[in-house]
C-alpha positions as CSV (number, residue, x, y, z in Angstrom):
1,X,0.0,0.0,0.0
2,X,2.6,2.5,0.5
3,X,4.4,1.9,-2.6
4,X,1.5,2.7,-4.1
5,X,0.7,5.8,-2.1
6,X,4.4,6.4,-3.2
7,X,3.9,5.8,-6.8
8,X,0.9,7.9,-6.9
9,X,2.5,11.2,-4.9
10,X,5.6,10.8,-7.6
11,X,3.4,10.7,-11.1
12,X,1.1,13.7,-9.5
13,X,4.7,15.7,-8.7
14,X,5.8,15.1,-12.5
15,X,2.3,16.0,-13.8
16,X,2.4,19.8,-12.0
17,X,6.2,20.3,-12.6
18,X,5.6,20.4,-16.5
19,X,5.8,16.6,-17.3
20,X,9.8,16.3,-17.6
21,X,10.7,20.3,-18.2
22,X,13.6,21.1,-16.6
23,X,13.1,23.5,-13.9
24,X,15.8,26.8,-13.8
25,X,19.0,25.8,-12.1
26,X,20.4,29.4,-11.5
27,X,20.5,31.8,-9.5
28,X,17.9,34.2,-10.6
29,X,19.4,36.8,-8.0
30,X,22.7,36.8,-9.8
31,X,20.8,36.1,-13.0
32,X,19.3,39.8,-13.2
33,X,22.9,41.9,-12.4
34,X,24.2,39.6,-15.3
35,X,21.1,40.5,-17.1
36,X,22.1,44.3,-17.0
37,X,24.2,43.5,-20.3
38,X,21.2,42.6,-22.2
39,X,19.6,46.1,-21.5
40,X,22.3,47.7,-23.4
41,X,20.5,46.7,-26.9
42,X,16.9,45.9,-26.0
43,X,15.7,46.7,-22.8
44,X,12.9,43.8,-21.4
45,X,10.6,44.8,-23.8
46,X,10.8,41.0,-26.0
47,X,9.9,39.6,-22.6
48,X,6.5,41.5,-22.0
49,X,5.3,41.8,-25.1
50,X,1.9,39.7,-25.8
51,X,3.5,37.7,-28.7
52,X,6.6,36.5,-27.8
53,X,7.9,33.6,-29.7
54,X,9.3,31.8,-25.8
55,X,6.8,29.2,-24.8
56,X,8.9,26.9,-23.3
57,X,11.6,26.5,-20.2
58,X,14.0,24.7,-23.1
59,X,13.4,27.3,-25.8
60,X,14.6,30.4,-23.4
61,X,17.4,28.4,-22.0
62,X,18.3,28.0,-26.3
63,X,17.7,31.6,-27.1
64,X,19.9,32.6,-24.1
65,X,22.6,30.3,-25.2
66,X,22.3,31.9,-28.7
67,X,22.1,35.4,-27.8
68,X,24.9,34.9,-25.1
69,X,27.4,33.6,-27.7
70,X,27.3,37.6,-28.9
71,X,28.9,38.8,-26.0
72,X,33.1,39.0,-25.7
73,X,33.4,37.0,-23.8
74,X,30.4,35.1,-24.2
75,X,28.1,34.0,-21.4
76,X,29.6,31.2,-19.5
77,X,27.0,28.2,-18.7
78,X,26.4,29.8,-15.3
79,X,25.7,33.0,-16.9
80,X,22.9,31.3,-18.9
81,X,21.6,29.5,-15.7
82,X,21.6,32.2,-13.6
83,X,19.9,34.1,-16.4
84,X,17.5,32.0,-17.6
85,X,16.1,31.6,-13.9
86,X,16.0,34.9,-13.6
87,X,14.1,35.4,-16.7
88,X,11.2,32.9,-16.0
89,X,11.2,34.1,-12.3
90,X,10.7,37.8,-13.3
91,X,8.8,37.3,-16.9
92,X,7.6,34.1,-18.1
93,X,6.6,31.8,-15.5
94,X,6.8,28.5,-16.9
């Protein structure tokens, strides 16, 4: 019966966390100072704006990969954790 019980608490879990997204690793406190950089040539207008082409925790985490290969140097992998956590804490909410 408890296995069970188990079982049942673990499939619920996966069926609210997004059904195998990955949830942000980062820091989104950190995320936002590095996130300064990126207001230098857009502001956070892309983020707010009703049709934004981000739907997904894996399709920010690939356009802030992208967009930090730009930078000299580019964004380091914490960089984009920190940042993509910030960005879904602050504007999308996955």
């Amino acid at each position: 019966m408890r296995i069970l019980v188990t079982s049942l608490l673990l499939a619920l879990a996966m069926g609210l966390t997004g059904c195998g997204e990955t949830a942000p690793k980062g820091d989104a406190v950190r995320g936002a100072t590095v996130h300064e950089v990126c207001l230098d040539c857009h502001g956070s207008s892309p983020y707010t704006r009703p049709d934004h082409k981000i739907k997904s925790h894996k399709a920010l985490q690939q356009e802030v990969k992208r967009w930090g290969d730009y930078y000299n140097p580019a964004l380091s992998e914490q960089d984009i954790d920190d940042l993509v956590a910030y960005l879904e804490r602050d504007f999308y909410k996955f």
